[in-house]
Wavefront OBJ file of the C-alpha trace (Angstrom):
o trace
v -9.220 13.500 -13.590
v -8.117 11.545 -10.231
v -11.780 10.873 -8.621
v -12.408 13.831 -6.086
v -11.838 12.583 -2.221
v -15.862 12.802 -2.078
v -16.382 9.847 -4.065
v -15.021 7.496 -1.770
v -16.405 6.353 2.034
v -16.120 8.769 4.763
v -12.985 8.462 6.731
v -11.170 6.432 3.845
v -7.295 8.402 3.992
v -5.029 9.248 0.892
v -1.227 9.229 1.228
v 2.230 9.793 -0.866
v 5.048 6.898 -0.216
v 9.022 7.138 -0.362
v 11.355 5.195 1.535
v 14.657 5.687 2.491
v 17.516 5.000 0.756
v 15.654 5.893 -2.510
v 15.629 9.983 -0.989
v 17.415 10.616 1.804
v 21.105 10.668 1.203
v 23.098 7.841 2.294
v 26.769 9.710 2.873
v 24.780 12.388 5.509
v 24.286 12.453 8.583
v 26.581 8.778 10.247
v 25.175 6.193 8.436
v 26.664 3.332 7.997
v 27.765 1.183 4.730
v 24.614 -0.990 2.910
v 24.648 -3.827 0.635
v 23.137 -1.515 -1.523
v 26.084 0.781 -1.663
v 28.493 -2.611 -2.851
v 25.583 -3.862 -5.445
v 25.883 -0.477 -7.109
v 29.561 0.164 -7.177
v 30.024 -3.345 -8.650
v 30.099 -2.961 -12.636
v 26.708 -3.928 -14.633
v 24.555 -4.345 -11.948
v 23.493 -0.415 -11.704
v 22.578 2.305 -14.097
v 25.941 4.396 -14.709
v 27.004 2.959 -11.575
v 24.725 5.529 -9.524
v 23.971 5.253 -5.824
v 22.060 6.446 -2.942
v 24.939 8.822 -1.550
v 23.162 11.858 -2.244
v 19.240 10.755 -3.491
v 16.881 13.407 -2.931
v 18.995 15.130 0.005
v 15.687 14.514 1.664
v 18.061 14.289 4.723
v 18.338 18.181 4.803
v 15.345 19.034 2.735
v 12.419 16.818 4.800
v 10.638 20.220 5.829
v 10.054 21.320 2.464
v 8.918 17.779 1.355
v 6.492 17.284 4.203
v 5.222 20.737 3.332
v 4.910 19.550 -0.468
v 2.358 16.721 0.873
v 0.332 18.811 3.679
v -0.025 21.308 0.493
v -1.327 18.436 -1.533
v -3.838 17.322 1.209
v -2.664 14.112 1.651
v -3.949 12.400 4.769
v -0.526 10.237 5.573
v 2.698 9.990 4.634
v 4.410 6.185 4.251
v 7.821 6.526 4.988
v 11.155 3.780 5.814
v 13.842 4.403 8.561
v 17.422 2.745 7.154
v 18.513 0.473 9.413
v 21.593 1.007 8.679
v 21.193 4.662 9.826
v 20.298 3.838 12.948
v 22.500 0.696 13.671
v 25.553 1.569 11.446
v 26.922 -2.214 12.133
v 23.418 -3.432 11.804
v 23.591 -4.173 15.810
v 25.208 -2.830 18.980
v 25.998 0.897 18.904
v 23.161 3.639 18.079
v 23.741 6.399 15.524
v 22.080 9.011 17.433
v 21.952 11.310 14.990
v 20.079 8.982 12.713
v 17.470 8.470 15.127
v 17.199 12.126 16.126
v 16.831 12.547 12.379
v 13.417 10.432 11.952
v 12.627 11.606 15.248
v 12.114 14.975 14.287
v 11.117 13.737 10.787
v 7.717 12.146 13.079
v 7.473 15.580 14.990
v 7.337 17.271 11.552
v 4.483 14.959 10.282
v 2.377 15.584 13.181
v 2.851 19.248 13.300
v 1.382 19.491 9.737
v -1.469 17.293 10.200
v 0.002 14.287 8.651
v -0.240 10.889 9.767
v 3.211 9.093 9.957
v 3.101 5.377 8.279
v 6.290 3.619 9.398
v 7.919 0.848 7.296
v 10.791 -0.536 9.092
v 12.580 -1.815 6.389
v 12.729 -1.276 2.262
v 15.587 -3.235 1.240
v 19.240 -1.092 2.550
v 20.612 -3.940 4.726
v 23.737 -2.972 6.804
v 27.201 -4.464 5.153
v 27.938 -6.361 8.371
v 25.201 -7.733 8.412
v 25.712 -9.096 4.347
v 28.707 -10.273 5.407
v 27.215 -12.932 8.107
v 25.016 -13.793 5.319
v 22.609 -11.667 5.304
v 19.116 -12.814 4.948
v 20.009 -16.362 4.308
v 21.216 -15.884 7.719
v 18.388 -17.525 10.254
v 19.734 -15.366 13.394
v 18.644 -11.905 10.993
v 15.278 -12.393 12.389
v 16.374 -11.425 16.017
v 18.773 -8.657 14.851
v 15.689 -7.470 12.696
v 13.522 -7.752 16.184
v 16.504 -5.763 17.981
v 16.500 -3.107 15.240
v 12.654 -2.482 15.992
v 13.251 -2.510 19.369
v 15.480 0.717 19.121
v 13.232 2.376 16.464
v 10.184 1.899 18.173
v 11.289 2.629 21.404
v 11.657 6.213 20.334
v 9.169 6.631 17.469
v 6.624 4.152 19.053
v 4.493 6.263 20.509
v 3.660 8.908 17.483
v 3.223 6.745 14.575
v -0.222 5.909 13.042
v 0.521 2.864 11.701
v 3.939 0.348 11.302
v 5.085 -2.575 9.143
v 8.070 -3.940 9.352
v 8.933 -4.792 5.719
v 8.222 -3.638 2.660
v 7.690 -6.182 -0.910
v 9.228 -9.431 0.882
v 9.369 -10.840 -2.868
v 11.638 -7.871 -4.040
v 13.674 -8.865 -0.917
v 14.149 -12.904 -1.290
v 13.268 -13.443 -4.771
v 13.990 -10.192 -6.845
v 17.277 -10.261 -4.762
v 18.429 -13.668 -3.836
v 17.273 -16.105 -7.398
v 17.077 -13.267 -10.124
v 19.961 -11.398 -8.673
v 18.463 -8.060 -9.874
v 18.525 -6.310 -6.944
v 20.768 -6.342 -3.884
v 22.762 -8.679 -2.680
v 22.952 -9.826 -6.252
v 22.644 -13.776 -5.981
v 20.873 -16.206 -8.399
v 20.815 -19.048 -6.055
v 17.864 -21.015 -4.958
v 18.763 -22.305 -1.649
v 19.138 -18.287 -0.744
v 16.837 -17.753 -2.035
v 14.441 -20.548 0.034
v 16.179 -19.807 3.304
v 15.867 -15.562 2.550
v 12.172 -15.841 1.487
v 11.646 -17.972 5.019
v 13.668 -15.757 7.117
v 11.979 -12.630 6.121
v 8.778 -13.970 7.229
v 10.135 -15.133 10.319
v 11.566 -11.450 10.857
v 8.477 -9.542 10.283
v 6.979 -12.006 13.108
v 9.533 -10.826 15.648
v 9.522 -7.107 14.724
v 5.433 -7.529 15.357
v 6.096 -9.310 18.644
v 8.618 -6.480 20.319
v 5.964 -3.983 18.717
v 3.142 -5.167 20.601
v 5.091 -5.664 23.077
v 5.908 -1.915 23.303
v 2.343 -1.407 23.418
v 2.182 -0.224 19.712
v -1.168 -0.833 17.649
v -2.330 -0.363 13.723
v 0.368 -3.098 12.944
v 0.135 -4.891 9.491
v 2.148 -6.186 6.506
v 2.937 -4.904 3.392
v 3.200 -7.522 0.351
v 3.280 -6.707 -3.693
v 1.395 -8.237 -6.128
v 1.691 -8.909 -10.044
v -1.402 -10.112 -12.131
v -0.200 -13.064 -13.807
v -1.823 -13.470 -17.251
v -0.976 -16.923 -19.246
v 0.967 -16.064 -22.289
v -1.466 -18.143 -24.249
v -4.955 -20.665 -24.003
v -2.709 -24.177 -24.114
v -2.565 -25.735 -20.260
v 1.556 -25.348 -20.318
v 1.337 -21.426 -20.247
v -1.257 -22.266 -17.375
v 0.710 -23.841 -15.213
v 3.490 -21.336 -16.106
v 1.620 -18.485 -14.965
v 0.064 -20.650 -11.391
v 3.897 -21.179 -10.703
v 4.438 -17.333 -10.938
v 1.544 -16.863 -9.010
v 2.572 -18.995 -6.736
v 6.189 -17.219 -5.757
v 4.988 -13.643 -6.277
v 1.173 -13.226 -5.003
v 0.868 -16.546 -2.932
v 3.987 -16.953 -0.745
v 3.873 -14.823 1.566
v 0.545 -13.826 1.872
v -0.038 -17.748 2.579
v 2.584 -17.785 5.077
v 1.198 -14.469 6.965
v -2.367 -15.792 6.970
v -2.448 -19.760 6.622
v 0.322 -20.985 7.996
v 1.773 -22.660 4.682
v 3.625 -22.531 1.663
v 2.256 -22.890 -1.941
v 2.980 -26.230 -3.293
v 4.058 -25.065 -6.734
v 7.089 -23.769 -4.484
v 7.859 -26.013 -2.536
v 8.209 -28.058 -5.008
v 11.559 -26.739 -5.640
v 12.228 -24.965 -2.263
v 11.807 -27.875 0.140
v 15.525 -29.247 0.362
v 17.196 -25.722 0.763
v 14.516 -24.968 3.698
v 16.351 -24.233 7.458
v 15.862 -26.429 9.812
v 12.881 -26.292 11.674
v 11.351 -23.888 9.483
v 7.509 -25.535 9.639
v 8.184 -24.624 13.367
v 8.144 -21.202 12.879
v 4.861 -20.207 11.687
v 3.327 -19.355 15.264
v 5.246 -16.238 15.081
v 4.941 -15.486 11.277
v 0.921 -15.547 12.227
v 1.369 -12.828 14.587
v -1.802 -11.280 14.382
v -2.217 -8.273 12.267
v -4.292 -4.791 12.186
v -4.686 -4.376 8.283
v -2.603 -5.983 4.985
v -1.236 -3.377 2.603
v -1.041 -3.867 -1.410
v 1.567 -2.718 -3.304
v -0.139 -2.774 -7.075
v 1.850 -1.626 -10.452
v 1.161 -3.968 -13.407
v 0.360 -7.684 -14.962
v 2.628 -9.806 -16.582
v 2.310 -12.070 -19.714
v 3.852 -15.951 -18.499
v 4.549 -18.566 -21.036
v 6.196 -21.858 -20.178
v 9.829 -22.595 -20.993
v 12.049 -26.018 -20.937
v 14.368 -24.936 -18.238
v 14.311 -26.035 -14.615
v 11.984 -24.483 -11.881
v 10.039 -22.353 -11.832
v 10.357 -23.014 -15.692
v 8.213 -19.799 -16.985
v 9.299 -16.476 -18.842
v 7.807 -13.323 -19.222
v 6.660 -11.923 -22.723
v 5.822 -8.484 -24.089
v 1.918 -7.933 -23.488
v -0.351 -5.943 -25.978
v -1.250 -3.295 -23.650
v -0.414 0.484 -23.257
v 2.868 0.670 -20.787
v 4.674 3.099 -18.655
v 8.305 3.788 -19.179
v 9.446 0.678 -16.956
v 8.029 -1.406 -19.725
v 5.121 -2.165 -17.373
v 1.625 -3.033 -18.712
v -1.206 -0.667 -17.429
v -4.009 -2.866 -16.103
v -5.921 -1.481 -13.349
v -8.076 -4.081 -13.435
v -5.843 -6.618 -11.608
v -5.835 -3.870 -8.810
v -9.514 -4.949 -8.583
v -8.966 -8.688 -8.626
v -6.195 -8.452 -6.399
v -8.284 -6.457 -3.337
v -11.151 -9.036 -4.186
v -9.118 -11.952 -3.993
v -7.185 -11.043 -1.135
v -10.346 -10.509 1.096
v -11.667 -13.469 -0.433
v -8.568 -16.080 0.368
v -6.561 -14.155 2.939
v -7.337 -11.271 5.150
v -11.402 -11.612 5.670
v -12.941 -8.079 7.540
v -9.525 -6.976 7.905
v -8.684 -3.269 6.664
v -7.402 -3.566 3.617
v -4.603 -0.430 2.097
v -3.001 0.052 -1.435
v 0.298 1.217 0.128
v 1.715 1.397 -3.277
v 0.404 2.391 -6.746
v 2.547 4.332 -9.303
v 4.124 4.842 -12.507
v 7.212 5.806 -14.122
v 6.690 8.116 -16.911
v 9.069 10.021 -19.876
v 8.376 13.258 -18.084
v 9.560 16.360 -19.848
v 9.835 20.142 -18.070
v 8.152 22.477 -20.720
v 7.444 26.027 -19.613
v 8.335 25.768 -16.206
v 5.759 22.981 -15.475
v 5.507 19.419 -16.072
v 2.199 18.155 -17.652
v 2.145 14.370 -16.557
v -0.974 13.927 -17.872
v -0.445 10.108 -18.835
v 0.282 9.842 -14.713
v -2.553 11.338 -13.741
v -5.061 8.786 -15.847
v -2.655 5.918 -14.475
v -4.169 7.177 -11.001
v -7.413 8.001 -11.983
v -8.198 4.407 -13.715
v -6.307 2.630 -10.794
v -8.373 4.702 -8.406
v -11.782 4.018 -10.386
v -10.447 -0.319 -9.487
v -10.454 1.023 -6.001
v -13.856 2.117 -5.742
v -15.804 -0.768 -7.455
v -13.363 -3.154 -5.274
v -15.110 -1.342 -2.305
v -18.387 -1.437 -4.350
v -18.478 -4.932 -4.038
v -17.058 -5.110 -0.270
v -13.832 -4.685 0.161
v -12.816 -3.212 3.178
v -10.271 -0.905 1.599
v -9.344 1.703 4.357
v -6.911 4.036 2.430
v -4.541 4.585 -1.095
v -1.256 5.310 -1.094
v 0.762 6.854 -4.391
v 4.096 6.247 -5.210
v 5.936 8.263 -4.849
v 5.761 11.685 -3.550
v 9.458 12.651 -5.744
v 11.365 11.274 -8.349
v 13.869 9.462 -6.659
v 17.037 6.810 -6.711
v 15.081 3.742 -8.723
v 17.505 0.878 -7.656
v 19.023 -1.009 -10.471
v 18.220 1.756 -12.878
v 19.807 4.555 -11.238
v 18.112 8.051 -11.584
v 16.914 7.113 -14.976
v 12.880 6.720 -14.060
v 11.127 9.210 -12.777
v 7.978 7.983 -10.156
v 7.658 11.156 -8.807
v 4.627 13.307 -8.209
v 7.428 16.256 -7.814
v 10.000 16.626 -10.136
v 13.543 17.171 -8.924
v 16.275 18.192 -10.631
v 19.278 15.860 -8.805
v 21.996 18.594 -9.786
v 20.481 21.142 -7.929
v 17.861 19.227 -5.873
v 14.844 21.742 -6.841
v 11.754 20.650 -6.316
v 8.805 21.107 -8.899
v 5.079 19.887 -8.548
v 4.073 18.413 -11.696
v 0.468 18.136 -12.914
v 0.025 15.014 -11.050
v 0.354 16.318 -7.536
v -1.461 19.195 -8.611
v -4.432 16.862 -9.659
v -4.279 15.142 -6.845
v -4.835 18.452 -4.564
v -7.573 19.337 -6.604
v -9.124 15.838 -5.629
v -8.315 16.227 -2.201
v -8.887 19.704 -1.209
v -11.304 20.653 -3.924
l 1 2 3 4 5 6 7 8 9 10 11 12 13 14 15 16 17 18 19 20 21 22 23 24 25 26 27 28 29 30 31 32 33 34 35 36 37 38 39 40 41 42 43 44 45 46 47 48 49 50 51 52 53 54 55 56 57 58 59 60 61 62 63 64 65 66 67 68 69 70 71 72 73 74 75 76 77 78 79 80 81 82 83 84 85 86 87 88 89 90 91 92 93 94 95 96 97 98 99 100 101 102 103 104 105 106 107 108 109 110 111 112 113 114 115 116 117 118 119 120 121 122 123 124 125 126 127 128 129 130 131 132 133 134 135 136 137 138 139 140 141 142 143 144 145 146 147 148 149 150 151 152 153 154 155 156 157 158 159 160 161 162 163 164 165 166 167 168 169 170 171 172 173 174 175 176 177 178 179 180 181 182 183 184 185 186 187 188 189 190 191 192 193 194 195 196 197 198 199 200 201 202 203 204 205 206 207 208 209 210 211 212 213 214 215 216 217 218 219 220 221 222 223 224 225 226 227 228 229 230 231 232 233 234 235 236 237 238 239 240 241 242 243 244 245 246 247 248 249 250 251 252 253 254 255 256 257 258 259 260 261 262 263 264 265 266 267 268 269 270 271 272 273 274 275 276 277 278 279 280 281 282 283 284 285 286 287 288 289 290 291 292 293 294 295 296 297 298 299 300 301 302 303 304 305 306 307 308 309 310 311 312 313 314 315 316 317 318 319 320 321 322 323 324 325 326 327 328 329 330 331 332 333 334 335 336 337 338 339 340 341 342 343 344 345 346 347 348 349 350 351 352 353 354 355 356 357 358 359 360 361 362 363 364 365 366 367 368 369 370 371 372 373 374 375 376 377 378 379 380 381 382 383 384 385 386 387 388 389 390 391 392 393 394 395 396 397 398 399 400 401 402 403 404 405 406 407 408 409 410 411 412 413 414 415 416 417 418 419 420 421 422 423 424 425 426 427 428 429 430 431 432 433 434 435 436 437 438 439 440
């Protein structure tokens, strides 16, 4: 059973999680070509070659899906404008029907009762703007700054909360060294230079928000326990390097100014210019810190250059990613994170999910393995805030089965099932479960 809403501190808010590209339906509505749309048309890099064209059609369908999470009782919804929506060229001329989309989109939120969580950007970067280079590209950070600027300028004033991007690891790393993920690259010095830039971007997009006198700003990083694949001190150092890339990066950057050593060990010549120069804005200060939490990894050393580690197959149950289920690193992480980072600051679990072999039987869908996935991650949550973590709020991922990236329409997240031929929508047991804990 997912722990009823009465077992955790008063005022502490529950919300569902999409983003963008994953749901809405690229081809509708003006918006303009992504670097997401050229990954996926390329050969090998995308399930069946599938794409976000059509998604969810969330583009023409948002009433019924904000209806599907007032019905639930979630508190909030976390949700991404496309910047490429917006600013088809990635600068210059407005879509206006894009932003009159997300406007109304906000005006639905609030006329349910739901609280609209803004994420700037989660990963559709326009083509033009791959084409100057994207985020290897130090002048991004302004265009990323002039991108708020419109957004905010028109959704500003509604929002409850706003971050400007979402997993920066997914975005540099994922994207730019292991080339499994938009634009596609396997190059270090990208990779350096992306990883900096996107750091230097969420500083600007903070700056022009205070500046438009927005509040309940913060930053949304994931996290991966990183388990040693064995007791001898190489698999040790294995697993501190991936720690050091995935959980320490950027969270060091946002709160202490620095880098990891274990990375810079490698990333140091391919940094821009200037770059130690540029943590006055990174620092920005923040609201609250969001988590993004799925599973642990097993590291064991290899021979190979930097970061000179590889992941092994774990003994524990996993979802249909392949992902270990360990809900206790959710614990660790909160604890650590307050401990080494973020202090009194409100803390949120902005992501927490799992894919899962979900089968319609009898008109229903009886995603019972989801619902303990919640209910043990949930049970991490509350004996993090037993022992004093200020954790404000949980987020699940995600409120539909949607367009998974790199493996097409193959995994199913989804707390509603949808049929992508004929875009029904179907509340499994999971979002049933999770009314029951939030309305019962």
């Amino acid at each position: 059973m997912i722990p009823n809403r009465s077992t955790f501190p008063p005022g502490f808010l529950f919300g569902a999680a999409t983003s963008s590209y994953q749901i809405e339906g690229h081809r509708f509505g003006g918006a303009g070509q992504t670097h997401w749309d050229s990954f996926a048309a390329t050969p090998g890099n995308v399930v069946r070659a599938e794409d976000g064209a059509v998604a969810c059609d969330h583009y023409h369908r948002w009433p019924e899906d904000l209806d599907l999470i007032a019905a639930a009782g979630f508190d909030l919804y976390r949700f991404s404008t496309s910047w490429a929506r917006i600013l088809p060229e990635g600068r210059g001329a407005v879509n206006a029907e894009g932003l009159d989309f997300y406007d109304r989109l906000v005006d639905g939120m609030l006329e349910r009762g739901i609280k609209p969580a803004l994420t700037l950007y989660h990963w559709e970067l326009p083509s033009a703007l791959a084409d100057l280079g994207g985020w290897r590209n130090g002048d991004i950070a302004n265009w990323f700054a002039d991108y708020a600027q419109v957004v905010c300028r028109r959704l500003g004033d509604r929002v409850w909360s706003a971050a400007p991007i979402n997993e920066p690891w997914c975005v540099g790393f994922l994207s730019h060294f292991l080339g499994l993920h938009a634009p596609g690259l396997r190059d270090i010095r990208a990779t350096a230079r992306a990883m900096h830039h996107i750091l230097l971007a969420h500083g600007r997009a903070i700056q022009v928000m205070r500046g438009l006198g927005m509040g309940n700003l913060g930053a949304v990083c994931n996290f991966e326990y990183a388990h040693p694949a064995d007791d001898t001190p190489q698999a040790a150092a294995a697993a501190q390097r991936y720690d050091a890339h995935y959980n320490r990066f950027f969270a060091q950057g946002l709160f202490k100014g620095s880098y990891p050593d274990e990375v810079m060990q490698a990333f140091a010549p391919h940094m821009p210019a200037g770059w130690q120069d540029d943590f006055a804005t990174i620092q920005a200060p923040l609201d609250w810190f969001g988590l993004n939490y799925y599973t642990c990894k097993r590291i064991a050393p290899t021979d190979g250059p930097w970061p000179a580690h590889a992941e092994v197959e774990g003994p524990l149950p996993k979802t249909a990613m392949g992902w270990e289920i360990y809900p206790q690193g959710l614990h660790d992480f909160l604890v650590r994170v307050a401990h080494d980072y973020t202090g009194i600051l409100p803390l949120y679990i902005t992501e927490n999910g799992m894919a899962a072999p979900d089968v319609l039987r009898g008109g229903g869908c009886d995603d019972a393995d989801r619902i303990a996935y919640f209910a043990s991650h949930l049970q991490a949550c509350r004996r993090a805030i037993a022992d004093g973590v200020p954790l404000a709020g949980y987020m699940a991922w995600s409120l539909l089965d949607n367009y998974e990236w790199s493996l097409g329409y193959e995994k199913r997240f989804g707390l509603v099932h949808v049929d992508f031929d004929t875009q029904v929508r179907l509340p499994k047991a999971s979002w049933h479960a999770w009314k029951a804990a939030l309305r019962g």
